[in-house]
C-alpha positions as YAML, in Angstrom:
chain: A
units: angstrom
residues:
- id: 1
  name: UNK
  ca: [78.25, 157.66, 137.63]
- id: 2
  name: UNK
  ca: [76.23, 156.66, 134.77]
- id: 3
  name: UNK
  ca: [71.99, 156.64, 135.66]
- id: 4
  name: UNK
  ca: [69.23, 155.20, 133.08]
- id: 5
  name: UNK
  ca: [65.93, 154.70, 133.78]
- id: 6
  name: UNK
  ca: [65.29, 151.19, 132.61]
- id: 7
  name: UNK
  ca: [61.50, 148.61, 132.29]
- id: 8
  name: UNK
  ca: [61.50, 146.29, 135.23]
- id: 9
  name: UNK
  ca: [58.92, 144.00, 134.83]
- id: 10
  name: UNK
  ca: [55.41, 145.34, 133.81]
- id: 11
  name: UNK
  ca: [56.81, 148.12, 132.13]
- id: 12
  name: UNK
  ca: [57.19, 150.62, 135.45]
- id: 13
  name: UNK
  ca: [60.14, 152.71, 135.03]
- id: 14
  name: UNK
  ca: [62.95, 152.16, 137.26]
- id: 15
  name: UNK
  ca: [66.93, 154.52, 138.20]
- id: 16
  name: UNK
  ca: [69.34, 152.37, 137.67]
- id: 17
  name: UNK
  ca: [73.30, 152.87, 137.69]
- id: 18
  name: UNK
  ca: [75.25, 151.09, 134.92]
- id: 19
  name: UNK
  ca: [78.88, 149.59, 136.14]
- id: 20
  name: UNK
  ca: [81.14, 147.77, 134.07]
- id: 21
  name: UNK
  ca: [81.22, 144.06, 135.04]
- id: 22
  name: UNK
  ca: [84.29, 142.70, 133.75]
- id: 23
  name: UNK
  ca: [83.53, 144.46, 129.95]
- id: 24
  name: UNK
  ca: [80.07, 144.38, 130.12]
- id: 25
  name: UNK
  ca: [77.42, 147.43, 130.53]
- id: 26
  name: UNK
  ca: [75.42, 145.64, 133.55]
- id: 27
  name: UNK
  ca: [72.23, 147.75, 135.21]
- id: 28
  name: UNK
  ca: [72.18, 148.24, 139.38]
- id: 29
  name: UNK
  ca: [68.99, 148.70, 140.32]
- id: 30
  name: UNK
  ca: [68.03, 152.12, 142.29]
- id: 31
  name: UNK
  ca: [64.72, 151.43, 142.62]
- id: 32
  name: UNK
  ca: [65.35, 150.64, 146.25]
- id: 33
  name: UNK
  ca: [66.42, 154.05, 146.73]
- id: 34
  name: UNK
  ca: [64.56, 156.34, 144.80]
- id: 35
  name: UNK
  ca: [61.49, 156.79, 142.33]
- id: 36
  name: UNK
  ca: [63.71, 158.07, 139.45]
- id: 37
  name: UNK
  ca: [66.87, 159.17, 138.37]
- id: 38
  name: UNK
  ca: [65.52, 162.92, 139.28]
- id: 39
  name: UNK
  ca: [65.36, 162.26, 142.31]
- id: 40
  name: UNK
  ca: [69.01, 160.81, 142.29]
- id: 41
  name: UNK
  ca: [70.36, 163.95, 141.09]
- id: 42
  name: UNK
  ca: [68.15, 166.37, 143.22]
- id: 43
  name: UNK
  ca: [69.43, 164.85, 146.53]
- id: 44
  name: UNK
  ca: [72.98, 164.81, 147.44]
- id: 45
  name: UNK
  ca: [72.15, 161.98, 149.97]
- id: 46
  name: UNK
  ca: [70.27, 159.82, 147.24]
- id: 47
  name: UNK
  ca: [73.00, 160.16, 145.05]
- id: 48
  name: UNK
  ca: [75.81, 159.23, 147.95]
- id: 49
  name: UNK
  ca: [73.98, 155.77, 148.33]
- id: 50
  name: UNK
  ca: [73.46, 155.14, 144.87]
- id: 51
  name: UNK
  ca: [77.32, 155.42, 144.34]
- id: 52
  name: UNK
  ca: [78.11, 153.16, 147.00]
- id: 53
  name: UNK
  ca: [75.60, 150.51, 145.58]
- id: 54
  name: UNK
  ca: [76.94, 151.26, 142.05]
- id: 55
  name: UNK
  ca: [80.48, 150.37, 143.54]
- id: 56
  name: UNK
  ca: [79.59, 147.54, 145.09]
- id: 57
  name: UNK
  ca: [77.14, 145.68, 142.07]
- id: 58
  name: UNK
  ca: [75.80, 142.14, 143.40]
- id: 59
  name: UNK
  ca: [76.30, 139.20, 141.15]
- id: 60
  name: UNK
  ca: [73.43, 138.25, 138.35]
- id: 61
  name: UNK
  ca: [73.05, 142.07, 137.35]
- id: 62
  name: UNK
  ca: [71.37, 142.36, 134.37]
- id: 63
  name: UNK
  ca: [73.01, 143.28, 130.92]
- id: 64
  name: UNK
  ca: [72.24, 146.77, 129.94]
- id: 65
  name: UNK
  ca: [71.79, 145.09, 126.39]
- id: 66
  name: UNK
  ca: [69.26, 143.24, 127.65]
- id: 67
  name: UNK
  ca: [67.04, 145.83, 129.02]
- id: 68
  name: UNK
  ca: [64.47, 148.51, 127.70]
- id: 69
  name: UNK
  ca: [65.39, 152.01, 128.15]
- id: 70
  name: UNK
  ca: [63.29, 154.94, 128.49]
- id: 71
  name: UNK
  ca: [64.55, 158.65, 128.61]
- id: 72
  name: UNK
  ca: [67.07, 159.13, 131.55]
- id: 73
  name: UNK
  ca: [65.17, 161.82, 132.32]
- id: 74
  name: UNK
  ca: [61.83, 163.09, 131.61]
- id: 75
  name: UNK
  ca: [62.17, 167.09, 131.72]
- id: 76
  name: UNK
  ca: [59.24, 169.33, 132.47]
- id: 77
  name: UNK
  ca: [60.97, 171.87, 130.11]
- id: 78
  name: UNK
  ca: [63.38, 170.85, 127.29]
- id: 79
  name: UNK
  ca: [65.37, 174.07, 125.74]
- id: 80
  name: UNK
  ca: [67.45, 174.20, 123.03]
- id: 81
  name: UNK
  ca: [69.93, 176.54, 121.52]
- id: 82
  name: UNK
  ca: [70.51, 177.72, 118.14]
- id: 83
  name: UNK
  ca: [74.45, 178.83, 116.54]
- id: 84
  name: UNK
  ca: [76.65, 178.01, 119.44]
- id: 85
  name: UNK
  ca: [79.21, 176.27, 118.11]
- id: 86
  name: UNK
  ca: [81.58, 178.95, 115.94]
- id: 87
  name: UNK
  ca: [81.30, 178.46, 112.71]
- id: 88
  name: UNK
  ca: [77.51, 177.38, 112.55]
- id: 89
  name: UNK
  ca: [75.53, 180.15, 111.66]
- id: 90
  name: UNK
  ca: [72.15, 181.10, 109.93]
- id: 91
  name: UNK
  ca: [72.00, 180.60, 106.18]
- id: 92
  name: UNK
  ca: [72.05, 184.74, 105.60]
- id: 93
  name: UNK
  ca: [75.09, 185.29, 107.91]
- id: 94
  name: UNK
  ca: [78.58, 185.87, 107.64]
- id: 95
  name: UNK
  ca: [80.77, 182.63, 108.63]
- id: 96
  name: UNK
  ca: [81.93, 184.40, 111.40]
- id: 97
  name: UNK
  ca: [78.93, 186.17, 112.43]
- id: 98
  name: UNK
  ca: [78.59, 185.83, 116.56]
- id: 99
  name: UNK
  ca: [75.07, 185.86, 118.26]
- id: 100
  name: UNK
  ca: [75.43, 188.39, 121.27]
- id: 101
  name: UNK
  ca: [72.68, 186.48, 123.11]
- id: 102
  name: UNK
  ca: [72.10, 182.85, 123.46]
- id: 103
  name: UNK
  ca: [69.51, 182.00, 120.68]
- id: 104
  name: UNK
  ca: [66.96, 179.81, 123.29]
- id: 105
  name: UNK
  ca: [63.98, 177.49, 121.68]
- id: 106
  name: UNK
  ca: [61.96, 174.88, 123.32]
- id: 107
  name: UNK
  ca: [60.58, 171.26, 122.26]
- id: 108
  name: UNK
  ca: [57.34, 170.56, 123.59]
- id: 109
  name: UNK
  ca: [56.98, 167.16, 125.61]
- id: 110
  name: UNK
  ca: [55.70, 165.64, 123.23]
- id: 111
  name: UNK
  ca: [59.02, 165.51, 121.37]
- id: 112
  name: UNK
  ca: [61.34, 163.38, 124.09]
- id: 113
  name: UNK
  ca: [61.69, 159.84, 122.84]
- id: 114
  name: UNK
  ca: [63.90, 157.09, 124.34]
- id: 115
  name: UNK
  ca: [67.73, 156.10, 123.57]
- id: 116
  name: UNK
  ca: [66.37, 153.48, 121.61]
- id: 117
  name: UNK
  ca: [62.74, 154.07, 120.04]
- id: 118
  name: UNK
  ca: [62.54, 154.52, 116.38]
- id: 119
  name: UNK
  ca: [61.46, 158.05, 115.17]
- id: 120
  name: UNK
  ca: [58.61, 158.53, 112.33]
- id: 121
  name: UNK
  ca: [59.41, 161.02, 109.50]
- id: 122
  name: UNK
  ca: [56.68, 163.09, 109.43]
- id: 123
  name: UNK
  ca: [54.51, 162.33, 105.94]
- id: 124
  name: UNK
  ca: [53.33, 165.97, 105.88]
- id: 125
  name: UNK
  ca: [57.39, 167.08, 105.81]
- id: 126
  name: UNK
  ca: [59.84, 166.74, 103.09]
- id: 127
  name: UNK
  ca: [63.12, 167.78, 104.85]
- id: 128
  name: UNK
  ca: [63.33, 165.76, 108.05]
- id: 129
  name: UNK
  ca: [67.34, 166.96, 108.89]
- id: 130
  name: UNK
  ca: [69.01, 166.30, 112.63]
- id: 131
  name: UNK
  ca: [71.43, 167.87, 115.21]
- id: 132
  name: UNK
  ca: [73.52, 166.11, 117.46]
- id: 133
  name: UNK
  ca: [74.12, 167.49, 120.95]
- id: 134
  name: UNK
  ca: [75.12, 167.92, 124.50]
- id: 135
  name: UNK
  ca: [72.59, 168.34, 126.74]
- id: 136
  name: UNK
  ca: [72.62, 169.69, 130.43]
- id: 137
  name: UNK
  ca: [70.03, 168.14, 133.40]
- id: 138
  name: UNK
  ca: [69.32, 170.96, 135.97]
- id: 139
  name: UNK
  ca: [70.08, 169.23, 139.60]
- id: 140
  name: UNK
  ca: [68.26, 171.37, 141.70]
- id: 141
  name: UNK
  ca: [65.77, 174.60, 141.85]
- id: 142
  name: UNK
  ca: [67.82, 177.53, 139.33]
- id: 143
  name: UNK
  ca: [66.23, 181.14, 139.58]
- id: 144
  name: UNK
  ca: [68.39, 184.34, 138.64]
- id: 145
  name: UNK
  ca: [71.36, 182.05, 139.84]
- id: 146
  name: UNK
  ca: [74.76, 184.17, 139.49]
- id: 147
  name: UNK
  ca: [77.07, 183.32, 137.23]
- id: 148
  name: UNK
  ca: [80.28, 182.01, 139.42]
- id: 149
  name: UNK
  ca: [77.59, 179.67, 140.66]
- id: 150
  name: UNK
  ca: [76.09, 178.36, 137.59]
- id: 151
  name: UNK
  ca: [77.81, 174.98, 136.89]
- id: 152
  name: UNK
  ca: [76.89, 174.02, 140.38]
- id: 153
  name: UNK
  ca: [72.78, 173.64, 139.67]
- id: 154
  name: UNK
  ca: [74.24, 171.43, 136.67]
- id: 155
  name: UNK
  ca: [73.75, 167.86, 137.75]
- id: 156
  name: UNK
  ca: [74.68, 165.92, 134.97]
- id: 157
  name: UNK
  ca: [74.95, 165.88, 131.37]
- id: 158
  name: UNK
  ca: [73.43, 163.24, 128.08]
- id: 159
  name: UNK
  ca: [73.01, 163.31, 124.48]
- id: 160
  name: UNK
  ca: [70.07, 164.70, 122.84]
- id: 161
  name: UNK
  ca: [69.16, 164.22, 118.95]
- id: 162
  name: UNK
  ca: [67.56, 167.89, 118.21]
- id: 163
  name: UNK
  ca: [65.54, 166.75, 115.02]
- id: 164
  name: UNK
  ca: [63.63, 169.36, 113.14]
- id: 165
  name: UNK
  ca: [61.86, 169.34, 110.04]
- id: 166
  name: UNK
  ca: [63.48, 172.01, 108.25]
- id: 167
  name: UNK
  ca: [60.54, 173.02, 105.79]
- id: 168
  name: UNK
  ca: [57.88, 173.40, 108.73]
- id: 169
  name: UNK
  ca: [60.81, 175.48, 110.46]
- id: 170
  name: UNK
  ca: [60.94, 177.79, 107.43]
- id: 171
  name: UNK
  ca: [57.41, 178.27, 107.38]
- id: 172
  name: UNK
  ca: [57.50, 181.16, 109.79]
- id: 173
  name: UNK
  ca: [60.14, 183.31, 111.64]
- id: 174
  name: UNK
  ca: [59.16, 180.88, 115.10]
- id: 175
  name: UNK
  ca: [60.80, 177.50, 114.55]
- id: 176
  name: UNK
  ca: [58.78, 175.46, 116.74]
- id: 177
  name: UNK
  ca: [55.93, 173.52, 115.02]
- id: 178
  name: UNK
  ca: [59.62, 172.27, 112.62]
- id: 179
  name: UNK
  ca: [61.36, 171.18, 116.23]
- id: 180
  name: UNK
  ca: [58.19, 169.98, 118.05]
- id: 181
  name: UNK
  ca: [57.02, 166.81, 115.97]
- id: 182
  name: UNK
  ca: [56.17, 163.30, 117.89]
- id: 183
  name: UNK
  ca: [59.57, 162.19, 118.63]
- id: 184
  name: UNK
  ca: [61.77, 164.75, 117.70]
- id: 185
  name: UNK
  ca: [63.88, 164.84, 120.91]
- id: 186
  name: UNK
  ca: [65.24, 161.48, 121.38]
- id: 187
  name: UNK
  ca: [67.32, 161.77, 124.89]
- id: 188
  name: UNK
  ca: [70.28, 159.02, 126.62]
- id: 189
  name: UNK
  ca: [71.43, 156.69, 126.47]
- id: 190
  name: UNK
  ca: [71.94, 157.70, 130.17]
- id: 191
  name: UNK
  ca: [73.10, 161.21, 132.41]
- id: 192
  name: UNK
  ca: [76.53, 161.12, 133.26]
- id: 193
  name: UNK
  ca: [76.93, 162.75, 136.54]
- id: 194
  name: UNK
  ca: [78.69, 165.95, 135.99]
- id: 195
  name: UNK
  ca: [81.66, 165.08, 138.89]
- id: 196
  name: UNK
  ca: [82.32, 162.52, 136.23]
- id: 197
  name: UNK
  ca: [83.49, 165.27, 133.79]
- id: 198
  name: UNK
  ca: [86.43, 167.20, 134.29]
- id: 199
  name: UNK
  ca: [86.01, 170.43, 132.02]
- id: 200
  name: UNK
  ca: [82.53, 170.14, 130.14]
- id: 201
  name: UNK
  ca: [84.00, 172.58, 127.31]
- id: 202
  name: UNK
  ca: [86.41, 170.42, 126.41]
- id: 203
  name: UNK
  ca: [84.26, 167.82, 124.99]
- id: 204
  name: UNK
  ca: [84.38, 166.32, 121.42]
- id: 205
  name: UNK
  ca: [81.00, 166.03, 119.71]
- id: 206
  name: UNK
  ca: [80.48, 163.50, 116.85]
- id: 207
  name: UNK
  ca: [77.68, 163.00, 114.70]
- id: 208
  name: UNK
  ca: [77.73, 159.90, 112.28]
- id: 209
  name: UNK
  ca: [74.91, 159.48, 109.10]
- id: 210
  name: UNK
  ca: [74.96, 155.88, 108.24]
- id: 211
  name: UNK
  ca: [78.61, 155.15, 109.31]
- id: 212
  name: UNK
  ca: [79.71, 158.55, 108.02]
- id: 213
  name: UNK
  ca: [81.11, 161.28, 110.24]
- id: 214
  name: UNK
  ca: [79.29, 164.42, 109.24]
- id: 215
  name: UNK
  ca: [79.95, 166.55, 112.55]
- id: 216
  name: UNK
  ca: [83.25, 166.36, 114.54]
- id: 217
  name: UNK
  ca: [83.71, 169.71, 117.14]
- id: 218
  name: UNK
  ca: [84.89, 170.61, 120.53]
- id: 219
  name: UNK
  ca: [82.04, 172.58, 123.07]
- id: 220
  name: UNK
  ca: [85.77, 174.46, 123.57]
- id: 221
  name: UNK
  ca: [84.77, 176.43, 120.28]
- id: 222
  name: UNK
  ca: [80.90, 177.12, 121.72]
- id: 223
  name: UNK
  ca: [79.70, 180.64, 121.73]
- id: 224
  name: UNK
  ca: [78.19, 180.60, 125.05]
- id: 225
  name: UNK
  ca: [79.62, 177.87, 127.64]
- id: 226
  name: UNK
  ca: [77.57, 175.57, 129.55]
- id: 227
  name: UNK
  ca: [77.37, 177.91, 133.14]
- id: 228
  name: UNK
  ca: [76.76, 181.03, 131.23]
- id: 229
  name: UNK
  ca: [73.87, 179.26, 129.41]
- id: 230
  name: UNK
  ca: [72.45, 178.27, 133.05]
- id: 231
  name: UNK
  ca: [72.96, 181.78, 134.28]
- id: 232
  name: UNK
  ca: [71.45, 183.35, 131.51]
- id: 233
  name: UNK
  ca: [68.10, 181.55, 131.27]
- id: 234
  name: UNK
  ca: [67.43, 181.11, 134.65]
- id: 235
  name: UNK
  ca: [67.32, 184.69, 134.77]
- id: 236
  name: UNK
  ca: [63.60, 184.56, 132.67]
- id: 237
  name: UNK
  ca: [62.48, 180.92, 134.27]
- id: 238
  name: UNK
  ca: [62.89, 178.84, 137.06]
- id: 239
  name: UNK
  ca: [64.48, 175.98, 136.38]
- id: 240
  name: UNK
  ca: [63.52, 172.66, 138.32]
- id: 241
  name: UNK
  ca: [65.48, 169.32, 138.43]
- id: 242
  name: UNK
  ca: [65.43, 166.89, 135.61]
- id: 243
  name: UNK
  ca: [64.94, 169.99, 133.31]
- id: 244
  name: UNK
  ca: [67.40, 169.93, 129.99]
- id: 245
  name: UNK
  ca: [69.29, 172.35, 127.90]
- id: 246
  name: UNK
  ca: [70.41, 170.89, 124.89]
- id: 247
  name: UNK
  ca: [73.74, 173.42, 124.24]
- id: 248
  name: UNK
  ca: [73.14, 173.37, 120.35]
- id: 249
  name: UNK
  ca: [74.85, 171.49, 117.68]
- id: 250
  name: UNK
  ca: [78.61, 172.30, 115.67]
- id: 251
  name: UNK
  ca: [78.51, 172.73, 111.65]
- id: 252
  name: UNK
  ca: [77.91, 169.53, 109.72]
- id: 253
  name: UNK
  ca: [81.56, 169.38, 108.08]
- id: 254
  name: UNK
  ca: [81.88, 170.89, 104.55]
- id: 255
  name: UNK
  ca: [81.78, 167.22, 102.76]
- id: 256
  name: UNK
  ca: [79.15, 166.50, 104.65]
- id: 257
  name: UNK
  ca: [77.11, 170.04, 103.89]
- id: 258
  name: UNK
  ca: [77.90, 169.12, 100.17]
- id: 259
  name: UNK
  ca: [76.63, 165.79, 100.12]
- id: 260
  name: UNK
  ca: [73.53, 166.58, 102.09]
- id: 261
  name: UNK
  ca: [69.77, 165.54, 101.76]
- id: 262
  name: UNK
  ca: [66.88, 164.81, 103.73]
- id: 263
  name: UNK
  ca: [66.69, 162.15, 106.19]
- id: 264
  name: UNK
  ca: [65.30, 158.51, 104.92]
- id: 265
  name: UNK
  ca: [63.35, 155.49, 106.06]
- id: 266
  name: UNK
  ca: [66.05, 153.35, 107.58]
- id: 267
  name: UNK
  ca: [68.36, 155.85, 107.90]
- id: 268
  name: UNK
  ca: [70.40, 155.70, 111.48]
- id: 269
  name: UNK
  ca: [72.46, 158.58, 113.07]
- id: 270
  name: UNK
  ca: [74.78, 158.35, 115.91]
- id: 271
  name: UNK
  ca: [75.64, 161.12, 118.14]
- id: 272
  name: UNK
  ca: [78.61, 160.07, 120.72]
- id: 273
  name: UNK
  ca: [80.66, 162.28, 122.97]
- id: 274
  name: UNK
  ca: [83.76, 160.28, 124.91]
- id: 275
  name: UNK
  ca: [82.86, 160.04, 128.70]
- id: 276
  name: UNK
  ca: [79.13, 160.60, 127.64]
- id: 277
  name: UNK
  ca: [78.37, 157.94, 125.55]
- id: 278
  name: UNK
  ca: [76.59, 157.45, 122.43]
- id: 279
  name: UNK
  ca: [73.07, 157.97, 121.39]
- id: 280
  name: UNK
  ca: [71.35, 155.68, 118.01]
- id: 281
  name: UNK
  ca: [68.29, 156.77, 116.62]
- id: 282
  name: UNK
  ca: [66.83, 154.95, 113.58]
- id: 283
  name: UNK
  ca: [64.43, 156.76, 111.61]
- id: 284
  name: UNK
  ca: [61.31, 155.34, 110.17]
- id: 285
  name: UNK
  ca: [58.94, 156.32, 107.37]
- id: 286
  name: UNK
  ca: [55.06, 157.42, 108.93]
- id: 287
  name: UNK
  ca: [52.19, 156.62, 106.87]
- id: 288
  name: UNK
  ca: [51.15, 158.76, 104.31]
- id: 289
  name: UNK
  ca: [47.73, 160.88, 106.00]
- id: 290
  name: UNK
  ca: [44.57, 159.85, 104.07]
...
């Protein structure tokens, strides 16, 4: 099951379940049955009758198209990991260098932006680069959960844009204030419900720059697997529902490293994952600060 939290009318968020309607994205509305897609995912019960109205759409549903998105979710903590695809390692490694821990950041809340809002280029940065990922939504309360039962608190899974502003991240050995501009965390388009995919590490990540593939990797070559990563953080912080991991991002590919530069006004990147979807961001230009 697909779940987006979509506008109704005056703006209030609403869950919703997208179903294919003869070719068409169309948008059931959930709001009948709960207050968000959280609360979908938290409660086995919830998320029973929101399948059964999901596979049973009325007639006049509207066209996802035709709707206005906000994130899926909206997390109360948003984590991140660094080098976890093989291959993708710090600029003073070895190629094959392997972390022996999970390297764990956060974004601030500040950062989460819709499937579909525009995100400003800072004017203060220079090197506004992205990251496309996978990212995990917690289901239900994790605290030192054990390993063999890991994937279970993992409720469903989306796309997350990790964009970073790599000359504020160099500015220090914390990367934060380069990961934690306005914006920089655009999340969707919706949570696929993790029953809906088979074996998570054996997922195909692409990343397209203007209609250019720059990233193209399976989470089968990831350093630390989706459960482990679950396991191993929950062991410092409890986790609550609607929180995300964002599992990290592969290697741009070595034409694309070559032909690098910063990110541009106009510029649009596409992260899209088969089964998962695919997440557009357009970036925009801010204002140079007077």
């Amino acid at each position: 099951m697909r779940l987006v939290t979509w506008l109704g009318p005056g703006g209030a968020e609403r869950p919703g379940a997208v179903v294919d309607v003869d070719g068409t994205d169309r948008v059931v509305d959930l709001a009948p049955v709960a207050g968000s897609v959280v609360e979908v995912l938290a409660d086995p019960a919830l998320t029973a009758v929101a399948r059964a109205r999901a596979e049973a759409p009325a007639a006049g549903l509207p066209a996802l198209d035709d709707v206005e998105l906000a994130p899926p979710v909206r997390p109360g903590t948003i984590l991140c990991l660094g080098y976890n695809y093989a291959g993708h390692v710090a600029a003073s490694a070895a190629p094959d260098d392997v972390p022996e821990y999970p390297n764990v950041f956060v974004k601030t809340p500040n950062t989460l932006a819709g499937p579909r809002d525009d995100v400003a280029l800072p004017a203060v940065s220079q090197h506004t680069d992205y990251e496309g990922e996978i990212a995990l939504v917690i289901g239900r309360r994790a605290r030192n959960v054990p390993l063999a039962e890991a994937a279970g608190y993992i409720a469903g899974y989306t796309l997350l844009n990790d964009v970073s502003s790599r000359d504020w991240q160099d500015r220090s050995s914390q990367w934060e204030l380069g990961k934690c501009f306005d914006g920089f965390a655009p999340l969707g388009p919706w949570v696929t419900t993790a029953d809906a995919v088979p074996d998570p590490q054996d997922l195909l990540v692409e990343v397209v720059r203007d209609g250019v593939v720059t990233v193209s990797q399976s989470t089968e070559t990831t350093v630390f697997p989706m459960a482990f990563v679950v396991h191993y953080v929950s062991q410092v912080l409890t986790l609550e529902p609607g929180d995300v991991i964002s599992t990290g991002t592969p290697q741009k590919l070595p034409e694309a490293l070559a032909a690098h530069r910063p990110l541009a006004h106009g510029d649009t990147v596409t992260v899209r994952v088969a089964g998962l979807g695919e997440l557009t961001t357009r970036f925009v230009q801010e204002a140079a600060q007077r």
